[in-house]
C-alpha angles and dihedrals in degrees: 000000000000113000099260089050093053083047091054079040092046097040094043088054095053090032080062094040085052087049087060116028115030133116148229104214084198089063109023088048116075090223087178094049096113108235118261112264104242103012122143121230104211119017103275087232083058092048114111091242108040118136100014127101090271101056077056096056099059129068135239100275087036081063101044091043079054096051089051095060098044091048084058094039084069098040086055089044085048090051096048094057087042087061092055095037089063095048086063099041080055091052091041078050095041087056094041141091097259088212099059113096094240092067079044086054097050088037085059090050103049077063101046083054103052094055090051090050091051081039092054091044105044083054089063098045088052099043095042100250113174088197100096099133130046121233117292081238082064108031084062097037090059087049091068097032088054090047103048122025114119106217092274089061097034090055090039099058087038094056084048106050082035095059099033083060102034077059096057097035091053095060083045097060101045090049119096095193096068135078114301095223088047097053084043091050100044086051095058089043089048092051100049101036080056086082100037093058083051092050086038089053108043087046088049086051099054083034098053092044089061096067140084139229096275086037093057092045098056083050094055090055100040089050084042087060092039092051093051093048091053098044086054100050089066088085130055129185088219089067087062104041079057091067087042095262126143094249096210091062094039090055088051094048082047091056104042086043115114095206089047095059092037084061099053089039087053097050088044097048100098090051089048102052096046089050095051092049087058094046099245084119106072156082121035098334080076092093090063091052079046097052096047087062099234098104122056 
């Protein structure tokens, strides 16, 4: 079976999976349920400043107001790559045969994408998040990431940022305790990201083997800084000023907390460890991979 045929084999296959399994977030998320007094809305072991002094110092609605704003922190990050994801899947399109199954796939994810960017935000507008935009470093970071990635680099950052939420989201919706709508709204991430890791991952395969060995190199590094960015953007310092912290210590306490940085390399761990099995993950690009706390 030559490549392009396994990508019109690959993309039929999750072109038929979208057919029967895919959701309207306007019509699957009860958007007038009124939220649960009281509901987290990440696990409070999953939350950036569990364990440390500061954690101690807030109460219990303090916590849970903490867990909130994280949780929409992330909703806003995951928007904002979103936003850039779908710039490259319209320029994969744009230089494609619009009839192949594989421009038909992107085309369906591009779609896929834009209902879980109105779905995210329309999650931080109902549970009061005052993350709604990420950090000016990464706002203008993703302008030039969205305006230059060739397709390795495009599918690479979109199995990272894919898997490091499909790990968190995972544990959310699993977890009673938190928000109903949240839990709702991570399961129907989780089940449609599930097929664009698997298109991410054929097209980073036939990408990646195109390269050479400076090419691969620059990538490395280019995915290393990407990764950092994203990583980052999982935490505000909005969502503690919220809670009455100085955000500037609060973000300090998050990143020289060992739970904290269990928990990233946990969620990262899938992306990691593919990565690393590819080898997009080694050399001396490691210490970023290093810096953002998701490799050991």
């Amino acid at each position: 079976m030559t490549a392009n045929t396994e990508s019109e084999r690959v993309a039929e296959r999750l072109q038929r999976s979208s057919a029967r399994l895919s959701y309207d977030p306007d019509v699957d998320v009860d958007w007038l349920a009124p939220l649960v007094d009281g509901a987290y809305g990440k696990t409070p072991e999953r939350c950036s400043l569990y364990g440390t002094e500061l954690w101690d110092r807030l109460d219990e609605d303090q916590r849970g107001e903490l867990s909130r704003q994280e949780a929409a922190a992330a909703a806003a990050s995951g928007i904002w790559f979103e936003l850039i994801l779908m710039q490259g899947l319209v320029r994969h399109v744009y230089n494609s045969d619009p009839t192949t199954h594989n421009a038909q796939y992107a085309l369906t994810e591009i779609a896929d994408e834009c209902r879980h960017s109105t779905m995210f935000a329309r999650s931080i507008a109902k549970t009061g998040g005052v993350v709604r935009r990420p950090s000016r470093t990464a706002h203008r970071a993703g302008k030039v990431f969205g305006a230059v990635c060739g397709p390795a680099l495009l599918f690479a950052g979109a199995i990272y940022v894919e898997e490091l939420a499909d790990g968190m989201q995972r544990e959310m919706m699993r977890d009673d305790s938190l928000q109903p709508m949240i839990r709702m709204i991570s399961r129907i991430h989780v089940i449609e990201e599930a097929r664009h890791i698997s298109f991410a991952k054929d097209e980073l395969g036939r990408a990646w083997a195109r390269h050479g060995r400076v090419g691969r190199e620059l990538i490395r590094w280019a995915i290393a800084g990407m990764a950092y960015v994203a990583t980052s953007e999982l935490l505000h310092p909005k969502a503690y000023t919220s809670v009455g912290l100085d955000p500037r210590e609060a973000r300090q306490a998050a990143e020289t907390n060992p739970h904290w940085r269990r928990t990233k390399a946990a969620w990262a761990a899938k992306a990691v460890e593919y990565f690393t099995e590819i080898g997009l993950i080694g050399g001396p690009s490691r210490r970023l991979w290093r810096r953002a706390g998701v490799l050991d």
